[in-house]
Predicted model as a PDB file, atoms N, CA, C, CB and O in Angstrom, pLDDT in the B-factor column:
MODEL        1                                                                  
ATOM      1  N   UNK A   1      11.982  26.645 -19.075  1.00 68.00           N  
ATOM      2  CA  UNK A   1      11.876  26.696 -17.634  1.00 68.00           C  
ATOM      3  C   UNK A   1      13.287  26.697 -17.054  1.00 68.00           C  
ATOM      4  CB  UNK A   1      11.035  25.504 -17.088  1.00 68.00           C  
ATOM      5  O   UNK A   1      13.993  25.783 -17.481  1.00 68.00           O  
ATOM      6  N   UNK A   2      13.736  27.355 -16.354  1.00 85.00           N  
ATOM      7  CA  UNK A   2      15.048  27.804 -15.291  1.00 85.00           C  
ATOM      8  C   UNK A   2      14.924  26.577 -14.310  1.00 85.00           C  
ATOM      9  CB  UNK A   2      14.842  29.548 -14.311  1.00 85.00           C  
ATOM     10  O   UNK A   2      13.901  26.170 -13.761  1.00 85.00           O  
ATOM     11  N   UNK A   3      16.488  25.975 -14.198  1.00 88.00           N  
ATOM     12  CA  UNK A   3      16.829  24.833 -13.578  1.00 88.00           C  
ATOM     13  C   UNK A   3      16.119  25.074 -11.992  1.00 88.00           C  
ATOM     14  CB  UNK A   3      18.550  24.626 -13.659  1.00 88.00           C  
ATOM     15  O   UNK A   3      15.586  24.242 -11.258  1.00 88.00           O  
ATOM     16  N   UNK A   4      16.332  26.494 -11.795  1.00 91.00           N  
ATOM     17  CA  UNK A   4      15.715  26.164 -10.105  1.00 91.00           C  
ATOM     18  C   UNK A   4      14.412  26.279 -10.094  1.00 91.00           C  
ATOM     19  CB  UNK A   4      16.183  27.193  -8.860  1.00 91.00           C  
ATOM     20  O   UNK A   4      14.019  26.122  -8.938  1.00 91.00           O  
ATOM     21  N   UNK A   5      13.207  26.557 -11.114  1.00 94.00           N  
ATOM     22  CA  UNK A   5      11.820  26.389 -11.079  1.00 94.00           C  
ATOM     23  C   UNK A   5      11.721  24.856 -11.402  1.00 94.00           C  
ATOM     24  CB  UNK A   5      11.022  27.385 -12.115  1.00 94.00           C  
ATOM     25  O   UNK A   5      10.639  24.344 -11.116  1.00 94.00           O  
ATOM     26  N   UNK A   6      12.533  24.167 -11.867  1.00 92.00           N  
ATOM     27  CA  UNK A   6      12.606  22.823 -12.380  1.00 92.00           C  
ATOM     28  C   UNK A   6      12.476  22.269 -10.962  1.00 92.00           C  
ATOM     29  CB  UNK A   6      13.994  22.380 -13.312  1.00 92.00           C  
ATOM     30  O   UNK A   6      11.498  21.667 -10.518  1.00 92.00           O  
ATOM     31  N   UNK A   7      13.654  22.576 -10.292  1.00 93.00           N  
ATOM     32  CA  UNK A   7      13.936  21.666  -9.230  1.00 93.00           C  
ATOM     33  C   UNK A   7      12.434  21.862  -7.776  1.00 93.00           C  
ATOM     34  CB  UNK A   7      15.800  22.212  -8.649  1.00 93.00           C  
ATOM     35  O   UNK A   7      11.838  20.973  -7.167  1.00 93.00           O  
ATOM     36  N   UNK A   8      12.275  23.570  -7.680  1.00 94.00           N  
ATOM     37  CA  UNK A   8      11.399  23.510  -6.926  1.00 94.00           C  
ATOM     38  C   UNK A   8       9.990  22.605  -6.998  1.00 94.00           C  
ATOM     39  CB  UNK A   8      11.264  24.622  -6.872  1.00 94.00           C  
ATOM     40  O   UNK A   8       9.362  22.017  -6.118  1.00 94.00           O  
ATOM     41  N   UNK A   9       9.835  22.711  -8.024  1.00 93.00           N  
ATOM     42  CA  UNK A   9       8.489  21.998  -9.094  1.00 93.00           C  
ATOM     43  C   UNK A   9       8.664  20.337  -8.583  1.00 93.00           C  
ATOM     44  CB  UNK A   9       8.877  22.199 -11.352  1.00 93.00           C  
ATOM     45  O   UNK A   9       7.667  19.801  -8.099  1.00 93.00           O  
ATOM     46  N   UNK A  10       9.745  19.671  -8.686  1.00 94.00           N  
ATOM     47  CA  UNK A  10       9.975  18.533  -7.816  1.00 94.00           C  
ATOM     48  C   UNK A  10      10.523  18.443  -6.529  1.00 94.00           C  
ATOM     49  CB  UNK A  10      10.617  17.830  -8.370  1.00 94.00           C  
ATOM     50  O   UNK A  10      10.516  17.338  -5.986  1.00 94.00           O  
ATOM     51  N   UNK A  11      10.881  19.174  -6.088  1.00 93.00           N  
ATOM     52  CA  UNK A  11      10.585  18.763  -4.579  1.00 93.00           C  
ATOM     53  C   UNK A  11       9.299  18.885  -3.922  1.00 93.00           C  
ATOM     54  CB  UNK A  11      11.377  19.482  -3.746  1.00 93.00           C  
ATOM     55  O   UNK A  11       9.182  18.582  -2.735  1.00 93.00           O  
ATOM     56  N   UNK A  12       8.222  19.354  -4.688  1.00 92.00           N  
ATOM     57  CA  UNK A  12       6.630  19.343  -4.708  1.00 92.00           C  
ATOM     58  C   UNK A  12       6.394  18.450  -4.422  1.00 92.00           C  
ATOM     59  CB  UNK A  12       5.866  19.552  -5.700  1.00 92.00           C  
ATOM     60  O   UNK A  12       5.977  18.281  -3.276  1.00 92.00           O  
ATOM     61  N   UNK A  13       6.573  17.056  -5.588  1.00 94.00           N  
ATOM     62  CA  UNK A  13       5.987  15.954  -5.858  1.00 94.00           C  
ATOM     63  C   UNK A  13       6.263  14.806  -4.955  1.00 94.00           C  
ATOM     64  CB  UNK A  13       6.265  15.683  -7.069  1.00 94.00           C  
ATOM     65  O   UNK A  13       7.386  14.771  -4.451  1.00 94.00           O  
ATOM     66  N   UNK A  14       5.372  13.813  -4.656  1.00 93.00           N  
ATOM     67  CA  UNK A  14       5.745  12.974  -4.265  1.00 93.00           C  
ATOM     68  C   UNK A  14       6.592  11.596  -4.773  1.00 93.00           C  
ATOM     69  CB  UNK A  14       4.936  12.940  -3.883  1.00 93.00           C  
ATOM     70  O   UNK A  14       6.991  11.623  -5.937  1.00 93.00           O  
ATOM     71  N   UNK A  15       6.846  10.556  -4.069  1.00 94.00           N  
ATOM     72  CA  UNK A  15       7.543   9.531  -4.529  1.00 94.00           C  
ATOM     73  C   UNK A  15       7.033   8.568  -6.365  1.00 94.00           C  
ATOM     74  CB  UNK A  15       7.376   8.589  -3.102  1.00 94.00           C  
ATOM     75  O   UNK A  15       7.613   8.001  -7.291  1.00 94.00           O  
ATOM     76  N   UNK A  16       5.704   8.913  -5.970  1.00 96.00           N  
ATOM     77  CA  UNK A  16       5.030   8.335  -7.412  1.00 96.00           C  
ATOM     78  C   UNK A  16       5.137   9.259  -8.411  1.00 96.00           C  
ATOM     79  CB  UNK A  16       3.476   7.989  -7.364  1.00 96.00           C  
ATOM     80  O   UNK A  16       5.416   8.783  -9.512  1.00 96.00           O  
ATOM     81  N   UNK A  17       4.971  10.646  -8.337  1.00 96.00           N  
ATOM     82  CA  UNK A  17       5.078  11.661  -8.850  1.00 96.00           C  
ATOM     83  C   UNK A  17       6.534  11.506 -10.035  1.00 96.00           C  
ATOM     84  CB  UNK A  17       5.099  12.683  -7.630  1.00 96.00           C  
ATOM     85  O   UNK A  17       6.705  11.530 -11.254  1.00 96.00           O  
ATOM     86  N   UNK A  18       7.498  11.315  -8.590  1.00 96.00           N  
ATOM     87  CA  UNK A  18       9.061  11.383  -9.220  1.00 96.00           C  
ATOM     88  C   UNK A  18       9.083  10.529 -10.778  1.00 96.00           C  
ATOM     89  CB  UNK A  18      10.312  10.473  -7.956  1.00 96.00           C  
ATOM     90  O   UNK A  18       9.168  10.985 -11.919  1.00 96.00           O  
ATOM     91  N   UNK A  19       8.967   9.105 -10.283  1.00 97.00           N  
ATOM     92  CA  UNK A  19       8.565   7.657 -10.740  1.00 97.00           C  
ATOM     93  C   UNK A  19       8.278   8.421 -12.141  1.00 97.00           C  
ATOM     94  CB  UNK A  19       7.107   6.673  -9.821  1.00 97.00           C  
ATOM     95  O   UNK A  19       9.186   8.715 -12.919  1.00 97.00           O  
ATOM     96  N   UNK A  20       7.014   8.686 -12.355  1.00 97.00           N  
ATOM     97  CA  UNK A  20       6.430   8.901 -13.306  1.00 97.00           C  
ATOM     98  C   UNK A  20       7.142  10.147 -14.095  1.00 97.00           C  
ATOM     99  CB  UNK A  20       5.122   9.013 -12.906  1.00 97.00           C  
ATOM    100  O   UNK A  20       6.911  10.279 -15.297  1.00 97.00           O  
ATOM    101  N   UNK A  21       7.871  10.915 -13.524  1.00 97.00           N  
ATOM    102  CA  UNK A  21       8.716  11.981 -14.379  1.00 97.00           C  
ATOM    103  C   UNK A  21       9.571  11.070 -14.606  1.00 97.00           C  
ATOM    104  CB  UNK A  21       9.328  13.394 -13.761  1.00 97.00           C  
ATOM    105  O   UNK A  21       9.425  10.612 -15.739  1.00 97.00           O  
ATOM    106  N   UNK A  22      10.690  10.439 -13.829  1.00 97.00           N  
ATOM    107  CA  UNK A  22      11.441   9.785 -14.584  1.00 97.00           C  
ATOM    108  C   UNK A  22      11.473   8.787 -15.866  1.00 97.00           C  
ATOM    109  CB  UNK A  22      11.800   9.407 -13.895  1.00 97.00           C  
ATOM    110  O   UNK A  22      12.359   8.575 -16.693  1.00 97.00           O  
ATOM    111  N   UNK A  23      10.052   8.211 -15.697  1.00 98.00           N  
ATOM    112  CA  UNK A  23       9.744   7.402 -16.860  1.00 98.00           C  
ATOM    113  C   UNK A  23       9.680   8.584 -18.422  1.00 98.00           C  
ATOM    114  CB  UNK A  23       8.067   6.540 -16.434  1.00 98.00           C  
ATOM    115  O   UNK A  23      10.189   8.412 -19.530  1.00 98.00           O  
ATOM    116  N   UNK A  24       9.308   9.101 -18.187  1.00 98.00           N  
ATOM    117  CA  UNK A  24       8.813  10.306 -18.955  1.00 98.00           C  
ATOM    118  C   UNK A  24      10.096  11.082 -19.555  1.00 98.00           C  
ATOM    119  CB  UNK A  24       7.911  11.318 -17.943  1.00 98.00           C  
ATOM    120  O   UNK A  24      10.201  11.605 -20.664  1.00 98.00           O  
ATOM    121  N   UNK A  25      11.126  11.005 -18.418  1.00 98.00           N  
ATOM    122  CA  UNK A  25      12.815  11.889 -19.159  1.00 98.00           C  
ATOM    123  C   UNK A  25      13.289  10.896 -19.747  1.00 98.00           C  
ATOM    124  CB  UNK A  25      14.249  12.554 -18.040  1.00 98.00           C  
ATOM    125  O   UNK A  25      13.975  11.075 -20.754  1.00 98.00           O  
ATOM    126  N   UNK A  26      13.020   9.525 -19.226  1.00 98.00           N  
ATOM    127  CA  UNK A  26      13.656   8.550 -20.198  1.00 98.00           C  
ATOM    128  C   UNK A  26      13.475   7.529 -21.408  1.00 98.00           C  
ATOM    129  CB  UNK A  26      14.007   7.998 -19.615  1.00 98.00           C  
ATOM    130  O   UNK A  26      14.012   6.549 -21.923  1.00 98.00           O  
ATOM    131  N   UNK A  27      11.965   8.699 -21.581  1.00 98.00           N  
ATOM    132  CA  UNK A  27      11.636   7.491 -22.737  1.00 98.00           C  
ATOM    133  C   UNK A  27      12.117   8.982 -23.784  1.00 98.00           C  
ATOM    134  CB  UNK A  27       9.448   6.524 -22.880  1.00 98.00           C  
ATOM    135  O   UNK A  27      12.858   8.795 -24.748  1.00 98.00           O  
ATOM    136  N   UNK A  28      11.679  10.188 -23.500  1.00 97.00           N  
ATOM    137  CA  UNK A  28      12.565  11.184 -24.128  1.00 97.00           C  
ATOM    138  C   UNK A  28      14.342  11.160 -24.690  1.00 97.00           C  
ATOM    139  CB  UNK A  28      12.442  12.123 -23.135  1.00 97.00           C  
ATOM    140  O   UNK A  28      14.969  11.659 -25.624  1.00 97.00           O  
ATOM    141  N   UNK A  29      14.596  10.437 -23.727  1.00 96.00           N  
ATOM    142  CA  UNK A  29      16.059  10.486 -23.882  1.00 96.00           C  
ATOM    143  C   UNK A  29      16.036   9.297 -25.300  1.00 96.00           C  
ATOM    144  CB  UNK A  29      17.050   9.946 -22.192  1.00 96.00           C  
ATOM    145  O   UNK A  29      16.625   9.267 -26.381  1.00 96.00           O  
ATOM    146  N   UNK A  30      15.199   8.550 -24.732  1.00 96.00           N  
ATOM    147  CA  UNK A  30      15.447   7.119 -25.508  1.00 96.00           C  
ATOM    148  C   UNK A  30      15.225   7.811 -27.064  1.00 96.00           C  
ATOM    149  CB  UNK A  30      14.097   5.606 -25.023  1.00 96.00           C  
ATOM    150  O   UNK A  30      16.067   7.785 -27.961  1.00 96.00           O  
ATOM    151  N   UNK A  31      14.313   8.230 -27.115  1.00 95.00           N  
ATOM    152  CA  UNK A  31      13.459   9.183 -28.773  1.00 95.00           C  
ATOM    153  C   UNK A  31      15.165   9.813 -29.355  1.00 95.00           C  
ATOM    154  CB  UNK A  31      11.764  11.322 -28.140  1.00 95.00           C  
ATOM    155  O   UNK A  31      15.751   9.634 -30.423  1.00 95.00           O  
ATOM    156  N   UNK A  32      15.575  10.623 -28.054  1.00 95.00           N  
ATOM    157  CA  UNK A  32      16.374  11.348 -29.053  1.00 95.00           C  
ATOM    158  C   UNK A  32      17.864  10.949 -29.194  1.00 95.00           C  
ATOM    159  CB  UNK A  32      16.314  12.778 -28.728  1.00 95.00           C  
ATOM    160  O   UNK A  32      18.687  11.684 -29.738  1.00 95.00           O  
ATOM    161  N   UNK A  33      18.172   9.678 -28.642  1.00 94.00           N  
ATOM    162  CA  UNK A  33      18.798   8.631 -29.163  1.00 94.00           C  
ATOM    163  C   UNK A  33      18.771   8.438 -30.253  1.00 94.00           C  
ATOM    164  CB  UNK A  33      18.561   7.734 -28.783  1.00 94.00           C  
ATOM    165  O   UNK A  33      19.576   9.006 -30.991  1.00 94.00           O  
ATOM    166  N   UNK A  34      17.711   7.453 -30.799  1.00 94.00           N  
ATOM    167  CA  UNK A  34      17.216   6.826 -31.687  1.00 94.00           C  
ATOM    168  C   UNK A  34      17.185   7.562 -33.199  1.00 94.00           C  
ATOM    169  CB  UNK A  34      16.019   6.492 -31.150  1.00 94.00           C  
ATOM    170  O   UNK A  34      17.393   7.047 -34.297  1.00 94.00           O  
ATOM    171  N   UNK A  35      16.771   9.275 -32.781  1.00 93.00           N  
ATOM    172  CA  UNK A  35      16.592   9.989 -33.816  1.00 93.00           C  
ATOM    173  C   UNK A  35      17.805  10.626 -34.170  1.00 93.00           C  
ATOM    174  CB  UNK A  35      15.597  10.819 -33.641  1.00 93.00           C  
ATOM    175  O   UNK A  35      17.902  11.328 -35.177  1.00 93.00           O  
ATOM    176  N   UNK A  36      19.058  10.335 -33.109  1.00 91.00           N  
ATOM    177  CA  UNK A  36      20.597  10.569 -33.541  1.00 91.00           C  
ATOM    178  C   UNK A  36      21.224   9.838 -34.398  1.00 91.00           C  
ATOM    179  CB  UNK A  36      21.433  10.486 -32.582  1.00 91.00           C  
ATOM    180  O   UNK A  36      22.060  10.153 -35.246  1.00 91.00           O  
ATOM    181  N   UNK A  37      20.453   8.148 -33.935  1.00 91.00           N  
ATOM    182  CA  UNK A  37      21.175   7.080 -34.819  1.00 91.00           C  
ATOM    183  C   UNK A  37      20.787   7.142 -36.036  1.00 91.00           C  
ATOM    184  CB  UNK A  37      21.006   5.728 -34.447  1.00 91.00           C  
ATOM    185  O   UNK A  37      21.526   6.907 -36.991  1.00 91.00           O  
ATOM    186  N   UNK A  38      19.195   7.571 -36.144  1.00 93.00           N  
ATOM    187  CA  UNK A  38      18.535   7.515 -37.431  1.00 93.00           C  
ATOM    188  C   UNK A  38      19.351   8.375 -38.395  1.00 93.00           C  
ATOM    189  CB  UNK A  38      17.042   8.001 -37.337  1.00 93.00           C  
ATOM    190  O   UNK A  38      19.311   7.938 -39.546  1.00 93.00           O  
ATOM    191  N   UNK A  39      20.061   9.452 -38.236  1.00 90.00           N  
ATOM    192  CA  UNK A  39      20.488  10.423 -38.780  1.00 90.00           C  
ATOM    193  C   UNK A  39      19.433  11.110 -39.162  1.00 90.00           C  
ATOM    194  CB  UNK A  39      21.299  10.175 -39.649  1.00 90.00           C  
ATOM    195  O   UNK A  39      19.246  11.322 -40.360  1.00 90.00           O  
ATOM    196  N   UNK A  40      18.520  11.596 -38.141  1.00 89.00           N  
ATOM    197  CA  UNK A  40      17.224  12.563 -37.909  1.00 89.00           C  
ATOM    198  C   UNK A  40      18.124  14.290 -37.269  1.00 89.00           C  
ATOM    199  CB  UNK A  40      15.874  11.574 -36.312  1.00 89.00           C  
ATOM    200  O   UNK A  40      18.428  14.385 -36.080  1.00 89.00           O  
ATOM    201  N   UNK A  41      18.371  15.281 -38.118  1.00 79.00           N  
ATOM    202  CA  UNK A  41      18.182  16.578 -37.212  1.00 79.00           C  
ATOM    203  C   UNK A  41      17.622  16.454 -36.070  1.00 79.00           C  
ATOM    204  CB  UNK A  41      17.449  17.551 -37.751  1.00 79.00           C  
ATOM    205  O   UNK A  41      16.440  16.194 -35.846  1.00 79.00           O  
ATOM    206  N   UNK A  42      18.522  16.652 -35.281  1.00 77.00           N  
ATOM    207  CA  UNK A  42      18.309  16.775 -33.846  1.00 77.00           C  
ATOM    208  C   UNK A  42      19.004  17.683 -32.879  1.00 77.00           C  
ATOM    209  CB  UNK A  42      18.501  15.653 -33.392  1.00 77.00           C  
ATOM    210  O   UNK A  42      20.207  17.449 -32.997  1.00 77.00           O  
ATOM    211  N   UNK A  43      18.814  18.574 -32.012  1.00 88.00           N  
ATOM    212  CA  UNK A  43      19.368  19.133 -30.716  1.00 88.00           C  
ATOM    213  C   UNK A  43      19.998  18.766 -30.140  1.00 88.00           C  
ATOM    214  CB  UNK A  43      18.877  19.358 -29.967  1.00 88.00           C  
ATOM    215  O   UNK A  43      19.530  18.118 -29.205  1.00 88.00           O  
ATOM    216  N   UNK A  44      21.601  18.889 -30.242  1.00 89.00           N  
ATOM    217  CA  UNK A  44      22.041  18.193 -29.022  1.00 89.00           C  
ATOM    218  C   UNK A  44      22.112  18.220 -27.584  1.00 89.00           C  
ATOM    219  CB  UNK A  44      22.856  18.102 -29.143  1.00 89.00           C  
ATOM    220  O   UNK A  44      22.260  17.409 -26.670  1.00 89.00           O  
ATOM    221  N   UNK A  45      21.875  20.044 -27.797  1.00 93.00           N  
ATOM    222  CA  UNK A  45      21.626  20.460 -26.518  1.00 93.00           C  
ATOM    223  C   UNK A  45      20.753  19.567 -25.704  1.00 93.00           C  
ATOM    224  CB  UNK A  45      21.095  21.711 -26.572  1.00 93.00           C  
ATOM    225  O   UNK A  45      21.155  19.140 -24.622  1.00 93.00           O  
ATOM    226  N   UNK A  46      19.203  19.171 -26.326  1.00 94.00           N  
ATOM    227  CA  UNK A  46      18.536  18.153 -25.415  1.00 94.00           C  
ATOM    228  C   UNK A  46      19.194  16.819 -24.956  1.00 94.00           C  
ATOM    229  CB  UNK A  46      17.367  17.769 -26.056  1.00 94.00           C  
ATOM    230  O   UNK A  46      18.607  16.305 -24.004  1.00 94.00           O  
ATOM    231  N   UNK A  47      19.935  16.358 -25.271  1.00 94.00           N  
ATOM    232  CA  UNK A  47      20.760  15.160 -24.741  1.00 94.00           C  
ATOM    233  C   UNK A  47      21.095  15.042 -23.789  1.00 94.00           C  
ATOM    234  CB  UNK A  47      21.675  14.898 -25.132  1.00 94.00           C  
ATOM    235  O   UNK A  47      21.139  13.980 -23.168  1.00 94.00           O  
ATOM    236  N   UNK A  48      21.508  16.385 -23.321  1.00 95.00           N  
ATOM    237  CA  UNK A  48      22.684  16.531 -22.410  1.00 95.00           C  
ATOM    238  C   UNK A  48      21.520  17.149 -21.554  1.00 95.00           C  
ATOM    239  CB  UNK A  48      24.235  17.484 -22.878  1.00 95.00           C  
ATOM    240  O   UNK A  48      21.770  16.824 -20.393  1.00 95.00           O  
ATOM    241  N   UNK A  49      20.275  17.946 -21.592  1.00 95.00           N  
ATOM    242  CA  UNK A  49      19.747  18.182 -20.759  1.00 95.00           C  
ATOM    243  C   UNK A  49      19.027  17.401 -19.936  1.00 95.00           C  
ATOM    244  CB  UNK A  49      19.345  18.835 -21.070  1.00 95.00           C  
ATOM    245  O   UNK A  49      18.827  17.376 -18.721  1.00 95.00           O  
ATOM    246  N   UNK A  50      18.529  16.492 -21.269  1.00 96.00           N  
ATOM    247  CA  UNK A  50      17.730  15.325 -20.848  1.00 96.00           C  
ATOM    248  C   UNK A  50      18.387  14.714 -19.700  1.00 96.00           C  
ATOM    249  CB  UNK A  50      17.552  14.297 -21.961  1.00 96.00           C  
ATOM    250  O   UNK A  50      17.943  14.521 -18.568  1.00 96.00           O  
ATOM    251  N   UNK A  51      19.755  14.393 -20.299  1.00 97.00           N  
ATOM    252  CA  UNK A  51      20.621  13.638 -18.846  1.00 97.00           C  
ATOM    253  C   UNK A  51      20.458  13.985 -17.809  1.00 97.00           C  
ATOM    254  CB  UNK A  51      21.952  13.684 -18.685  1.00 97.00           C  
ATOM    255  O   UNK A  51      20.063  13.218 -16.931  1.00 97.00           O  
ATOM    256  N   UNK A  52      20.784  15.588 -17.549  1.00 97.00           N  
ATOM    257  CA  UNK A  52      20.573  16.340 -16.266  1.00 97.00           C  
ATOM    258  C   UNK A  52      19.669  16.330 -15.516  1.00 97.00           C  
ATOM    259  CB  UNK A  52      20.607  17.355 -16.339  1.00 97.00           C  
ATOM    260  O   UNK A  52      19.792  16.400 -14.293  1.00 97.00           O  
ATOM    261  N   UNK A  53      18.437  16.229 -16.231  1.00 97.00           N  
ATOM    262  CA  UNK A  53      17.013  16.189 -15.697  1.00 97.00           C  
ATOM    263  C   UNK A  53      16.853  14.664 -14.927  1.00 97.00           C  
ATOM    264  CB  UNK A  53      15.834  16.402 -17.071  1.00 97.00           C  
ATOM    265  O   UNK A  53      16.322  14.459 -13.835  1.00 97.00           O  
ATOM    266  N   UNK A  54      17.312  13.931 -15.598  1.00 98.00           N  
ATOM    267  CA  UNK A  54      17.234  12.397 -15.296  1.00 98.00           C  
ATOM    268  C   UNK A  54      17.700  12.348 -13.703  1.00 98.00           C  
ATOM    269  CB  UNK A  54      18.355  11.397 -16.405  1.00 98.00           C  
ATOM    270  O   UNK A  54      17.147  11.935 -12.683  1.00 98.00           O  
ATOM    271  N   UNK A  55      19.145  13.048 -14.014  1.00 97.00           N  
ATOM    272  CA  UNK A  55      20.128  13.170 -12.649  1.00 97.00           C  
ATOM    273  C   UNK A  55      19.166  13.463 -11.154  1.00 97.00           C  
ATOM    274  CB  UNK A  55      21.333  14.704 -12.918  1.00 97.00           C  
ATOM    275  O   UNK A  55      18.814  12.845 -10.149  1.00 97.00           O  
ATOM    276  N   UNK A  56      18.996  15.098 -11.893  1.00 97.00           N  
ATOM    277  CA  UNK A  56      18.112  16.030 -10.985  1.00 97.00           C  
ATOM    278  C   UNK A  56      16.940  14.900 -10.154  1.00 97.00           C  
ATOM    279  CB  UNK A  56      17.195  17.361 -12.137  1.00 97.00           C  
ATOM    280  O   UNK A  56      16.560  14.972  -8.985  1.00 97.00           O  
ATOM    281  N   UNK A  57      16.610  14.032 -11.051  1.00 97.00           N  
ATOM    282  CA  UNK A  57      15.044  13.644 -10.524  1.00 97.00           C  
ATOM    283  C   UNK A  57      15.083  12.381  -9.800  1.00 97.00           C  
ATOM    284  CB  UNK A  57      13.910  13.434 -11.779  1.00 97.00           C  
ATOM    285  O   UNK A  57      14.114  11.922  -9.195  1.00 97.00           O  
ATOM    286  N   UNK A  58      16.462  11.718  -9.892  1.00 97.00           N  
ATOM    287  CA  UNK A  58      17.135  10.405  -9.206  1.00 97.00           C  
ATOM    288  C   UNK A  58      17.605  11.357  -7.591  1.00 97.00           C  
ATOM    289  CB  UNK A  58      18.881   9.589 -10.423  1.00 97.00           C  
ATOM    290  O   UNK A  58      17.196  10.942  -6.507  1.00 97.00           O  
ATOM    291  N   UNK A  59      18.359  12.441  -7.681  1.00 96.00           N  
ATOM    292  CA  UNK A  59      18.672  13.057  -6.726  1.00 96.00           C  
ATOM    293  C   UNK A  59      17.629  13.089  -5.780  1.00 96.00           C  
ATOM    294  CB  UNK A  59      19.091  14.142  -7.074  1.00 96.00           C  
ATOM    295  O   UNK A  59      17.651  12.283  -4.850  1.00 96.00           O  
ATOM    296  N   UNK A  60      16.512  14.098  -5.916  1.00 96.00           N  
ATOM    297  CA  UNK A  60      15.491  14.104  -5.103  1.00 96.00           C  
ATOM    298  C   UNK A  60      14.724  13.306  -4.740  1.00 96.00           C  
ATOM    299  CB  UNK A  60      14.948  14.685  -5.315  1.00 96.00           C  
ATOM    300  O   UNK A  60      13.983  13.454  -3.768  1.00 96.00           O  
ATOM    301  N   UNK A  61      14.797  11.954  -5.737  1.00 96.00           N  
ATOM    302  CA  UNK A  61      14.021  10.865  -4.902  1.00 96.00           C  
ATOM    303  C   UNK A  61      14.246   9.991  -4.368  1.00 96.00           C  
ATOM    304  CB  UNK A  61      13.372  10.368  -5.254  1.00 96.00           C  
ATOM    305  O   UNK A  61      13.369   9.280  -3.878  1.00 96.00           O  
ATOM    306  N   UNK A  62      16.162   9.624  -4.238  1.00 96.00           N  
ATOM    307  CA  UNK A  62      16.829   9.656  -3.063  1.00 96.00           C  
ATOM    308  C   UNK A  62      16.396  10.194  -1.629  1.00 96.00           C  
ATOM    309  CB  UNK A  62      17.784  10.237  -3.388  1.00 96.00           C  
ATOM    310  O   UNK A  62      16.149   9.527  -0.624  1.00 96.00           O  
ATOM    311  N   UNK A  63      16.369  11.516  -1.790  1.00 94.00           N  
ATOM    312  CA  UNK A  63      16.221  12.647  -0.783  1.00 94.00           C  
ATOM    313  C   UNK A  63      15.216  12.263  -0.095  1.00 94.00           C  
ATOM    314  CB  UNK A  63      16.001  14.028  -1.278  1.00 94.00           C  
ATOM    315  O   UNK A  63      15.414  11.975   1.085  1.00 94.00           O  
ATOM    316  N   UNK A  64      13.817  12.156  -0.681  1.00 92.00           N  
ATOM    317  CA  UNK A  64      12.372  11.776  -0.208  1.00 92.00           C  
ATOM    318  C   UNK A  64      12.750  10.675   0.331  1.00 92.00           C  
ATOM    319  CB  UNK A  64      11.162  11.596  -1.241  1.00 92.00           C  
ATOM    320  O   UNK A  64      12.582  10.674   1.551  1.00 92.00           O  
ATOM    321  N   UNK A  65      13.222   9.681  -0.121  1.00 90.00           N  
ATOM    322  CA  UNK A  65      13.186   8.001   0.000  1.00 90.00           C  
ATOM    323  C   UNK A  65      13.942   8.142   1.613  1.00 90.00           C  
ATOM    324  CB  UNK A  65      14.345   6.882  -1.541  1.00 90.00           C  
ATOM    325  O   UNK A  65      13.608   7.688   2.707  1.00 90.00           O  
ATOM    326  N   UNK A  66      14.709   8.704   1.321  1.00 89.00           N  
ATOM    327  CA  UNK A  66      15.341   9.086   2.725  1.00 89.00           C  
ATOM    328  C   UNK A  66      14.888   9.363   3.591  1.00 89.00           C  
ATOM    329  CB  UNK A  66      15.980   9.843   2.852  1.00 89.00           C  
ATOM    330  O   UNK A  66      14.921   8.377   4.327  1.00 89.00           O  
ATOM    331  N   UNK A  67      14.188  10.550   4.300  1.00 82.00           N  
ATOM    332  CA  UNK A  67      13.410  11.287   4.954  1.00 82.00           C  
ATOM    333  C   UNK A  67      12.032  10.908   5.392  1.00 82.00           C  
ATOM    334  CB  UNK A  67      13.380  12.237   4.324  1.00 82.00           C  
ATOM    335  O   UNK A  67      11.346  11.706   6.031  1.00 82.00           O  
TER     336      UNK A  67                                                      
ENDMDL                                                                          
END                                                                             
């Protein structure tokens, strides 16, 4: 999925909505932590996306919280 179908896709959602994605990027993040330390093959690319996504989804629910 393309960062700006990402982003449109959440500015959809509401405040609980967000909540619940964020729980969701960060238990992901947490997995592929864990499977770095393990010395598990892993993507690093997802790390770093994961982060972004995290970012992205703190951003907009700022935004809402705001408004």
């Amino acid at each position: 999925m393309k960062t700006s179908e990402y982003v449109k896709g959440l500015r959809g959602k509401d405040a609980k909505a967000l909540e619940e994605e964020l729980a969701a990027l960060r238990r992901e993040q947490f997995n592929l932590r864990m499977q770095s330390a393990a010395g598990q093959e892993t993507k690093p690319h997802l790390v770093r996306e994961a982060r972004k996504n995290i970012a992205r989804v703190k951003t907009i629910a700022q935004q809402v919280k705001a408004s």
